[in-house]
C-alpha positions in Angstrom: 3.9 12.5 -97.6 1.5 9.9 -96.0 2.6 8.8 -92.0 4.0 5.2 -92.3 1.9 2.3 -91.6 1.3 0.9 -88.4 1.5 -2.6 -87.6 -1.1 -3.6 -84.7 0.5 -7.0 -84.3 3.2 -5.2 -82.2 1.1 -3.2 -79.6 0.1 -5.0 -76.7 -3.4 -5.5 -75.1 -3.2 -3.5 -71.2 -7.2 -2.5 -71.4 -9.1 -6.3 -72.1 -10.0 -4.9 -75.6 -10.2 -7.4 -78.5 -6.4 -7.5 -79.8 -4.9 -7.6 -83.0 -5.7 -11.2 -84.8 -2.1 -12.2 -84.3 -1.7 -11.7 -81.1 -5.0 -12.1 -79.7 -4.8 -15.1 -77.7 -2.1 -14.8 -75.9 -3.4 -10.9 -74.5 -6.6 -12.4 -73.5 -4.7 -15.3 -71.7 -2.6 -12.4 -69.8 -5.8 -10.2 -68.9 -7.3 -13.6 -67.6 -4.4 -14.3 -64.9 -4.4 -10.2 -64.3 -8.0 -10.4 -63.5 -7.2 -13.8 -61.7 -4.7 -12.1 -59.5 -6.9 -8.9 -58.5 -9.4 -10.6 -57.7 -7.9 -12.3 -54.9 -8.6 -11.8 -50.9 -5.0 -10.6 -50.1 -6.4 -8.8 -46.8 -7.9 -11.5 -45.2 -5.6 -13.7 -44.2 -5.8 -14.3 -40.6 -2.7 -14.4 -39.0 -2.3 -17.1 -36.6 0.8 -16.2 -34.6 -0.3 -13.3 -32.2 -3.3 -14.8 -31.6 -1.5 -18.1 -30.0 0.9 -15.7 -28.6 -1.8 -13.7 -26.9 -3.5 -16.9 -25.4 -0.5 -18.3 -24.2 -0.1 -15.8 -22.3 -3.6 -14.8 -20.6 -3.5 -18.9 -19.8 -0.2 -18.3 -18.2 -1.2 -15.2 -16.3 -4.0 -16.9 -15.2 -2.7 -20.0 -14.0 0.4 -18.4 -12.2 -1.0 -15.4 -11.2 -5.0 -15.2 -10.9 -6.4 -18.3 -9.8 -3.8 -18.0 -6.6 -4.9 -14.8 -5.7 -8.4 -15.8 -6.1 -7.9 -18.7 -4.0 -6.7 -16.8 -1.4 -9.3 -14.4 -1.7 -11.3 -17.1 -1.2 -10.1 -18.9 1.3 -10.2 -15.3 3.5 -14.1 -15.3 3.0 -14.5 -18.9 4.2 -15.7 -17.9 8.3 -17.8 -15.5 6.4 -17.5 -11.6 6.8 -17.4 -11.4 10.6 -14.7 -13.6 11.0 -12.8 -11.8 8.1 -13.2 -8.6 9.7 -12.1 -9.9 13.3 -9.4 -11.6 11.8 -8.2 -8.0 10.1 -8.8 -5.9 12.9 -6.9 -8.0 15.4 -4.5 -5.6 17.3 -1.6 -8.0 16.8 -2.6 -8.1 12.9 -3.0 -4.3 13.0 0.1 -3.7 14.1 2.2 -6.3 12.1 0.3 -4.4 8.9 1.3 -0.8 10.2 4.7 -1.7 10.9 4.8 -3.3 7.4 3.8 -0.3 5.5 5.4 2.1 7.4 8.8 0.5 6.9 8.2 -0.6 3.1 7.4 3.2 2.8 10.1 4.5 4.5 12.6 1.9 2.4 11.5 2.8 -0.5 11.8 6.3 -0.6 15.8 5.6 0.8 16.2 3.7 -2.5 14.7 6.3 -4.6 17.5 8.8 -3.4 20.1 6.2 -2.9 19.2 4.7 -6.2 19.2 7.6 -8.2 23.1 8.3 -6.9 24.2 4.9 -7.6 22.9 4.6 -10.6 24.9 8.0 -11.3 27.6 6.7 -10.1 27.5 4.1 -12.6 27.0 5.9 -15.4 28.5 9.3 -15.5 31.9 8.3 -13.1 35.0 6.0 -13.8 36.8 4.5 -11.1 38.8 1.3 -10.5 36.5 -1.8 -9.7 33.9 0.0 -11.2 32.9 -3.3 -12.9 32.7 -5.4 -9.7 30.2 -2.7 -7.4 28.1 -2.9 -10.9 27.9 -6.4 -10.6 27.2 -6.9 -6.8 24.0 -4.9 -7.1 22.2 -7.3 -8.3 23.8 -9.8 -5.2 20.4 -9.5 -3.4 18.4 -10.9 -6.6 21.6 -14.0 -6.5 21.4 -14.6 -3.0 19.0 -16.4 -0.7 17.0 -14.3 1.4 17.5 -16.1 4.5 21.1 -16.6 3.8 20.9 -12.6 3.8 19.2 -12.3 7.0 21.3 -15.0 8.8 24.5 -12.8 7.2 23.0 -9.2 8.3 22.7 -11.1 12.0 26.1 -11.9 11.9 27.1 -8.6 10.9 25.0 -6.4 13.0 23.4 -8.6 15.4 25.1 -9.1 19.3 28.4 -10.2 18.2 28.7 -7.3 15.4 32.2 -7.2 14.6 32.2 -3.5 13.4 29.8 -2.8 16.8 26.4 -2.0 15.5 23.7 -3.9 17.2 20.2 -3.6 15.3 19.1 -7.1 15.7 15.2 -7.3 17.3 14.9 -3.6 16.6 13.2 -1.8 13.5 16.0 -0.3 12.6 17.1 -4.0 12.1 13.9 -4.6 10.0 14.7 -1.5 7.5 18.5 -2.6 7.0 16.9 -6.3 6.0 14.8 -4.5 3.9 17.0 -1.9 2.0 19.2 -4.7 1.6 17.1 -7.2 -0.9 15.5 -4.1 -2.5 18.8 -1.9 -2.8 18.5 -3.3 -7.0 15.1 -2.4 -8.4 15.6 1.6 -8.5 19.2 1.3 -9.9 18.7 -0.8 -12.3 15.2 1.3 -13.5 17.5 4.8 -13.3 20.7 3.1 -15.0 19.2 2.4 -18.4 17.6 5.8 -18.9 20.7 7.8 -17.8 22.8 6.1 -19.9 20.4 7.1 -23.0 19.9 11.0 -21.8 21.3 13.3 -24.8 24.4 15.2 -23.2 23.3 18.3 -25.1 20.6 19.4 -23.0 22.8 19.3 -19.9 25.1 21.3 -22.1 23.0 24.3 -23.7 21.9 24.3 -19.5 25.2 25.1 -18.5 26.2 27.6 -21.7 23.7 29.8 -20.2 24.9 29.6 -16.5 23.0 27.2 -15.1 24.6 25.1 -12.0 24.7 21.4 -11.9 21.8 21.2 -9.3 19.5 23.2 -11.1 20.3 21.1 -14.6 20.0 18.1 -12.7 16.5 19.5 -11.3 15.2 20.7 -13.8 16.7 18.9 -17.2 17.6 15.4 -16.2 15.5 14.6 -13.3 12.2 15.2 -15.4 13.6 12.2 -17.4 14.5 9.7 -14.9 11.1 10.6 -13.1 9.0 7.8 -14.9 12.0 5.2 -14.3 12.5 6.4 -10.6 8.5 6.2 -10.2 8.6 2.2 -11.0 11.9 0.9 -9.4 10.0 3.0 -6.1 6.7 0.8 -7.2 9.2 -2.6 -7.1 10.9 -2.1 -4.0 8.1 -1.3 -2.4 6.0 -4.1 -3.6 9.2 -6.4 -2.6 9.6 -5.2 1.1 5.6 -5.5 1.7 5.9 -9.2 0.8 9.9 -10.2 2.3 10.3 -12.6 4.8 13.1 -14.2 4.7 15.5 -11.4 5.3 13.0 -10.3 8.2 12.4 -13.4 9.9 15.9 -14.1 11.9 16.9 -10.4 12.8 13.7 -8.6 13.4 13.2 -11.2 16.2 9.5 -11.7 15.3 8.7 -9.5 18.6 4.1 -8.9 19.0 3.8 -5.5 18.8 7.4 -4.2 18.2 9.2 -6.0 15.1 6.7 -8.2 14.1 5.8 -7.6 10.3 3.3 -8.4 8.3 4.5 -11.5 6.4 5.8 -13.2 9.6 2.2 -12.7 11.6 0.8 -14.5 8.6 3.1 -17.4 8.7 2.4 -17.5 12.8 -1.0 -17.7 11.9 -0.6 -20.9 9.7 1.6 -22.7 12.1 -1.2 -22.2 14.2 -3.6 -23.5 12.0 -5.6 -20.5 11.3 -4.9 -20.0 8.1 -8.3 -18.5 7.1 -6.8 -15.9 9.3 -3.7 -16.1 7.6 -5.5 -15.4 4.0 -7.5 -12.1 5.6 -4.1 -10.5 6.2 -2.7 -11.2 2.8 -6.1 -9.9 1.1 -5.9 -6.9 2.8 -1.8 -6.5 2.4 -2.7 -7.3 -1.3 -5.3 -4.3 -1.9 -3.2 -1.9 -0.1 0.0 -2.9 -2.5 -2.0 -3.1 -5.3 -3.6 0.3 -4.7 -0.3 2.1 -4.1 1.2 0.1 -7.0 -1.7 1.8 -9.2 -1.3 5.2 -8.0 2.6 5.1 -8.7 1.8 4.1 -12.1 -0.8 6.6 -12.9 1.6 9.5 -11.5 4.7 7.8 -13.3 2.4 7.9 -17.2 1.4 11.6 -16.0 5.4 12.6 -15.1 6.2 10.9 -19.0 3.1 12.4 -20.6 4.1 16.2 -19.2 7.9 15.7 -20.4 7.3 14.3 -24.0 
Protein backbone atom coordinates (compact mmCIF):
# COMPACT_ATOMS: atom_id res chain seq x y z
CA UNK A 1 0.00 0.00 0.00
CA UNK A 2 1.03 3.60 -0.93
CA UNK A 3 1.80 6.17 2.37
CA UNK A 4 -1.20 8.61 2.50
CA UNK A 5 -0.97 11.95 1.01
CA UNK A 6 0.40 14.80 2.58
CA UNK A 7 -1.21 18.00 2.61
CA UNK A 8 1.48 21.00 2.67
CA UNK A 9 -1.15 23.56 3.45
CA UNK A 10 -0.85 22.35 7.12
CA UNK A 11 2.92 22.53 7.80
CA UNK A 12 4.14 25.69 8.91
CA UNK A 13 7.09 27.91 7.46
CA UNK A 14 9.96 28.05 10.75
CA UNK A 15 13.12 28.24 8.01
CA UNK A 16 12.06 31.55 5.52
CA UNK A 17 11.50 28.95 2.71
CA UNK A 18 8.90 29.65 0.14
CA UNK A 19 5.60 28.05 1.74
CA UNK A 20 2.82 26.19 0.53
CA UNK A 21 0.61 28.49 -1.96
CA UNK A 22 -2.11 28.65 0.72
CA UNK A 23 -0.45 29.60 3.27
CA UNK A 24 2.31 31.54 1.97
CA UNK A 25 1.58 35.01 2.96
CA UNK A 26 0.92 34.85 6.14
CA UNK A 27 4.53 32.60 6.97
CA UNK A 28 6.40 35.22 5.16
CA UNK A 29 4.55 38.03 7.16
CA UNK A 30 5.66 35.91 10.53
CA UNK A 31 9.38 35.45 9.33
CA UNK A 32 9.32 39.36 8.60
CA UNK A 33 8.38 40.42 12.32
CA UNK A 34 10.83 37.30 13.53
CA UNK A 35 13.59 38.86 11.55
CA UNK A 36 12.21 42.34 12.76
CA UNK A 37 12.53 41.30 16.33
CA UNK A 38 16.24 39.73 16.15
CA UNK A 39 17.45 42.26 14.64
CA UNK A 40 17.00 44.60 17.34
CA UNK A 41 19.84 46.24 19.75
CA UNK A 42 18.50 44.73 23.03
CA UNK A 43 22.03 45.19 24.70
CA UNK A 44 22.47 48.63 24.34
CA UNK A 45 20.26 50.34 26.20
CA UNK A 46 21.97 52.61 28.43
CA UNK A 47 20.68 52.60 31.76
CA UNK A 48 20.22 55.93 33.16
CA UNK A 49 19.63 55.28 36.86
CA UNK A 50 23.15 54.36 38.31
CA UNK A 51 24.72 56.73 36.38
CA UNK A 52 22.63 59.72 38.21
CA UNK A 53 22.98 57.77 41.25
CA UNK A 54 26.71 57.64 40.93
CA UNK A 55 26.95 61.52 40.21
CA UNK A 56 24.81 62.48 42.82
CA UNK A 57 26.92 61.17 44.95
CA UNK A 58 30.63 62.12 43.99
CA UNK A 59 28.74 65.92 43.78
CA UNK A 60 27.72 65.26 47.33
CA UNK A 61 31.02 63.93 48.51
CA UNK A 62 32.53 66.64 47.07
CA UNK A 63 30.73 69.47 48.23
CA UNK A 64 30.37 68.08 51.93
CA UNK A 65 33.47 66.47 52.20
CA UNK A 66 36.37 67.62 49.75
CA UNK A 67 36.25 71.05 48.95
CA UNK A 68 36.35 71.64 53.05
CA UNK A 69 39.24 69.73 53.52
CA UNK A 70 40.84 71.37 50.59
CA UNK A 71 40.10 74.68 51.90
CA UNK A 72 41.57 74.00 54.90
CA UNK A 73 44.46 72.55 53.37
CA UNK A 74 44.70 75.64 51.84
CA UNK A 75 44.14 77.99 54.10
CA UNK A 76 47.31 76.04 56.27
CA UNK A 77 49.67 76.86 53.20
CA UNK A 78 48.68 80.58 53.08
CA UNK A 79 52.13 82.09 55.33
CA UNK A 80 53.83 79.74 53.03
CA UNK A 81 55.90 76.68 54.25
CA UNK A 82 57.87 78.32 57.02
CA UNK A 83 55.15 79.52 58.69
CA UNK A 84 53.29 76.17 58.38
CA UNK A 85 56.12 74.37 59.73
CA UNK A 86 56.52 76.93 62.77
CA UNK A 87 52.99 76.85 63.28
CA UNK A 88 53.21 72.73 63.65
CA UNK A 89 56.19 72.47 65.52
CA UNK A 90 55.13 74.88 68.19
CA UNK A 91 55.74 73.22 71.64
CA UNK A 92 52.27 74.16 72.78
CA UNK A 93 50.87 72.63 69.45
CA UNK A 94 53.21 69.62 69.87
CA UNK A 95 51.97 68.78 72.92
CA UNK A 96 48.21 69.36 72.47
CA UNK A 97 48.80 66.82 69.21
CA UNK A 98 50.74 64.20 71.50
CA UNK A 99 48.31 64.34 74.16
CA UNK A 100 45.58 63.92 71.46
CA UNK A 101 46.86 60.73 70.00
CA UNK A 102 48.06 59.29 72.89
CA UNK A 103 44.65 59.46 74.60
CA UNK A 104 42.48 58.68 71.32
CA UNK A 105 44.87 55.57 71.19
CA UNK A 106 44.63 54.64 74.56
CA UNK A 107 40.45 55.04 74.26
CA UNK A 108 40.20 53.13 71.68
CA UNK A 109 41.77 50.16 72.46
CA UNK A 110 39.46 50.36 76.04
CA UNK A 111 36.47 50.17 73.65
CA UNK A 112 37.71 47.40 71.68
CA UNK A 113 37.76 45.12 74.89
CA UNK A 114 34.96 46.80 76.59
CA UNK A 115 33.02 46.71 73.34
CA UNK A 116 33.53 43.37 72.49
CA UNK A 117 31.99 42.31 76.22
CA UNK A 118 29.04 44.50 75.85
CA UNK A 119 28.26 43.66 72.76
CA UNK A 120 28.28 39.97 74.28
CA UNK A 121 26.41 40.84 76.74
CA UNK A 122 23.79 41.86 74.47
CA UNK A 123 23.62 39.12 72.44
CA UNK A 124 24.40 35.81 74.08
CA UNK A 125 22.82 36.85 77.84
CA UNK A 126 19.16 37.62 79.04
CA UNK A 127 18.55 39.66 81.95
CA UNK A 128 15.83 42.07 83.18
CA UNK A 129 16.22 45.65 81.57
CA UNK A 130 18.06 44.19 79.09
CA UNK A 131 16.13 46.37 76.58
CA UNK A 132 16.86 49.64 78.25
CA UNK A 133 21.07 49.25 78.67
CA UNK A 134 20.60 48.27 74.71
CA UNK A 135 19.13 51.39 74.15
CA UNK A 136 21.28 53.85 76.25
CA UNK A 137 24.27 52.87 74.23
CA UNK A 138 23.59 54.83 71.73
CA UNK A 139 22.77 57.97 74.49
CA UNK A 140 26.29 59.52 73.50
CA UNK A 141 25.10 59.68 69.59
CA UNK A 142 21.44 61.39 71.29
CA UNK A 143 23.11 63.66 73.53
CA UNK A 144 24.95 66.91 73.12
CA UNK A 145 28.44 66.75 73.64
CA UNK A 146 28.80 69.67 75.87
CA UNK A 147 25.73 68.70 77.76
CA UNK A 148 27.99 65.45 78.29
CA UNK A 149 30.91 67.19 79.46
CA UNK A 150 29.10 69.75 81.69
CA UNK A 151 27.22 66.33 83.16
CA UNK A 152 30.69 64.20 83.56
CA UNK A 153 31.84 67.68 85.58
CA UNK A 154 29.03 67.32 87.72
CA UNK A 155 29.57 63.88 88.29
CA UNK A 156 33.28 63.65 88.71
CA UNK A 157 34.45 67.11 88.94
CA UNK A 158 35.07 68.97 92.75
CA UNK A 159 31.65 68.41 94.02
CA UNK A 160 31.58 64.54 92.77
CA UNK A 161 28.81 63.14 94.62
CA UNK A 162 30.17 59.50 94.50
CA UNK A 163 33.93 61.22 95.40
CA UNK A 164 35.92 60.79 92.30
CA UNK A 165 37.62 64.01 91.22
CA UNK A 166 39.20 63.79 87.58
CA UNK A 167 38.31 67.17 86.50
CA UNK A 168 41.62 69.18 84.82
CA UNK A 169 43.39 65.86 84.82
CA UNK A 170 43.88 63.37 81.82
CA UNK A 171 42.29 60.83 83.41
CA UNK A 172 39.38 63.37 83.16
CA UNK A 173 40.13 63.77 79.33
CA UNK A 174 39.91 59.78 78.68
CA UNK A 175 36.59 59.38 80.76
CA UNK A 176 35.16 62.38 78.26
CA UNK A 177 36.48 60.47 75.70
CA UNK A 178 35.33 56.82 76.38
CA UNK A 179 32.11 58.33 77.09
CA UNK A 180 30.96 59.70 73.36
CA UNK A 181 32.85 56.85 71.72
CA UNK A 182 31.62 53.94 74.18
CA UNK A 183 28.86 53.16 70.82
CA UNK A 184 30.91 52.59 67.66
CA UNK A 185 32.68 49.15 68.64
CA UNK A 186 29.39 47.71 70.07
CA UNK A 187 27.34 48.50 67.69
CA UNK A 188 30.17 47.05 64.81
CA UNK A 189 30.54 43.68 67.21
CA UNK A 190 26.63 43.31 67.88
CA UNK A 191 25.47 42.71 64.32
CA UNK A 192 28.07 40.09 63.52
CA UNK A 193 27.67 38.08 66.81
CA UNK A 194 24.23 37.85 66.42
CA UNK A 195 24.81 36.19 62.80
CA UNK A 196 27.76 33.71 64.00
CA UNK A 197 26.51 29.92 63.33
CA UNK A 198 26.25 28.32 66.89
CA UNK A 199 27.64 25.06 65.40
CA UNK A 200 31.13 26.00 65.19
CA UNK A 201 31.21 26.91 68.82
CA UNK A 202 29.58 23.55 69.27
CA UNK A 203 31.77 20.91 67.25
CA UNK A 204 34.64 23.26 69.49
CA UNK A 205 33.39 22.18 72.60
CA UNK A 206 32.41 18.23 71.47
CA UNK A 207 36.00 17.89 71.16
CA UNK A 208 36.96 19.44 74.57
CA UNK A 209 37.73 22.73 73.78
CA UNK A 210 37.17 25.50 76.74
CA UNK A 211 35.23 28.55 76.22
CA UNK A 212 38.35 30.82 75.95
CA UNK A 213 40.02 28.88 73.48
CA UNK A 214 36.60 28.70 71.19
CA UNK A 215 36.19 32.23 71.77
CA UNK A 216 40.02 32.74 70.62
CA UNK A 217 40.22 30.84 68.13
CA UNK A 218 36.47 30.25 66.48
CA UNK A 219 34.59 33.42 67.12
CA UNK A 220 37.04 36.10 67.65
CA UNK A 221 38.48 35.47 63.93
CA UNK A 222 34.95 36.59 62.97
CA UNK A 223 34.35 39.61 64.94
CA UNK A 224 38.07 40.68 64.02
CA UNK A 225 36.98 42.73 60.80
CA UNK A 226 33.92 44.33 62.75
CA UNK A 227 36.19 44.99 65.96
CA UNK A 228 38.98 46.51 63.43
CA UNK A 229 36.33 49.31 62.21
CA UNK A 230 34.27 50.33 65.40
CA UNK A 231 38.41 50.76 66.74
CA UNK A 232 38.87 52.93 63.33
CA UNK A 233 35.43 55.03 64.46
CA UNK A 234 36.17 55.65 67.90
CA UNK A 235 39.35 56.56 67.22
CA UNK A 236 38.64 58.89 64.48
CA UNK A 237 35.78 60.44 66.98
CA UNK A 238 38.08 61.13 70.03
CA UNK A 239 40.88 62.77 67.65
CA UNK A 240 38.36 65.33 66.53
CA UNK A 241 35.87 65.72 70.12
CA UNK A 242 35.64 68.88 71.71
CA UNK A 243 32.86 69.31 73.29
CA UNK A 244 33.02 66.65 75.90
CA UNK A 245 36.76 67.84 76.43
CA UNK A 246 36.43 71.42 76.58
CA UNK A 247 34.73 72.04 80.29
CA UNK A 248 36.49 69.11 82.29
CA UNK A 249 39.92 68.76 80.82
CA UNK A 250 40.42 72.44 82.01
CA UNK A 251 42.07 73.46 78.76
CA UNK A 252 45.52 73.48 80.91
CA UNK A 253 49.13 74.44 78.12
CA UNK A 254 51.00 71.52 78.44
CA UNK A 255 48.94 69.19 80.70
CA UNK A 256 45.20 68.69 79.50
CA UNK A 257 45.22 70.78 76.60
CA UNK A 258 44.11 68.64 73.47
CA UNK A 259 44.32 69.01 70.18
CA UNK A 260 40.90 70.33 69.04
CA UNK A 261 40.79 72.90 71.92
CA UNK A 262 44.53 74.42 70.94
CA UNK A 263 43.02 74.91 67.54
CA UNK A 264 39.94 76.69 68.67
CA UNK A 265 42.55 78.98 71.05
CA UNK A 266 44.24 79.68 67.98
CA UNK A 267 41.11 81.15 66.18
CA UNK A 268 39.90 83.16 69.01
CA UNK A 269 43.15 84.51 68.69
CA UNK A 270 43.04 85.20 65.24
CA UNK A 271 45.61 82.93 63.94
CA UNK A 272 43.68 80.80 62.21
CA UNK A 273 46.20 79.97 59.46
CA UNK A 274 47.72 78.42 62.57
CA UNK A 275 44.60 76.98 63.41
CA UNK A 276 44.42 75.11 59.80
CA UNK A 277 48.24 73.69 60.14
CA UNK A 278 47.18 71.76 63.19
CA UNK A 279 44.02 70.32 61.67
CA UNK A 280 46.17 69.30 58.33
CA UNK A 281 48.52 67.58 60.22
CA UNK A 282 45.75 65.90 62.84
CA UNK A 283 43.97 65.10 59.52
CA UNK A 284 47.00 62.97 57.89
CA UNK A 285 47.76 61.34 61.01
CA UNK A 286 43.84 60.09 61.34
CA UNK A 287 43.68 59.46 57.92
CA UNK A 288 46.89 57.34 57.87
CA UNK A 289 45.88 55.27 60.97
CA UNK A 290 42.27 55.05 59.52
CA UNK A 291 43.99 53.37 56.30
CA UNK A 292 46.17 51.05 58.06
CA UNK A 293 43.14 49.71 60.21
CA UNK A 294 41.36 49.15 57.05
CA UNK A 295 44.03 47.43 55.22
CA UNK A 296 44.67 45.00 58.39
CA UNK A 297 40.73 44.66 58.95
CA UNK A 298 40.27 43.33 54.64
CA UNK A 299 43.60 41.11 55.47
CA UNK A 300 41.80 39.62 59.01
CA UNK A 301 38.43 38.90 56.49
CA UNK A 302 40.42 37.78 53.55
CA UNK A 303 42.48 34.95 55.93
CA UNK A 304 39.04 33.83 57.65
CA UNK A 305 36.82 33.38 54.37
Amino acid sequence: MSPPPTDTRLVPETDGAPAAAAGAPASVGTAKRRRRTVSRPAGKRVRTGPLVVGGLSVAWLTLIVLIPLAAVVVRSFEGGISEFVDAITNPQAVAAMRLTLIVSIVVAAIDAVMGVLIAWVLVRDEFKGKALVNGLIDLPFALPTIVAGLTLLALYGNTSPVGINVAYTQAGVALALLFVTLPFVVRAVQPVLMSLDREAEEAAASLGAGQIYTFRRVILPALKPAILAGVALAFGRAVGEFGAIVLISGNIPFKTEVASVFVYSRIESDAATSAAAVSVVLLAISFVMLLGISYYARRSERSTA
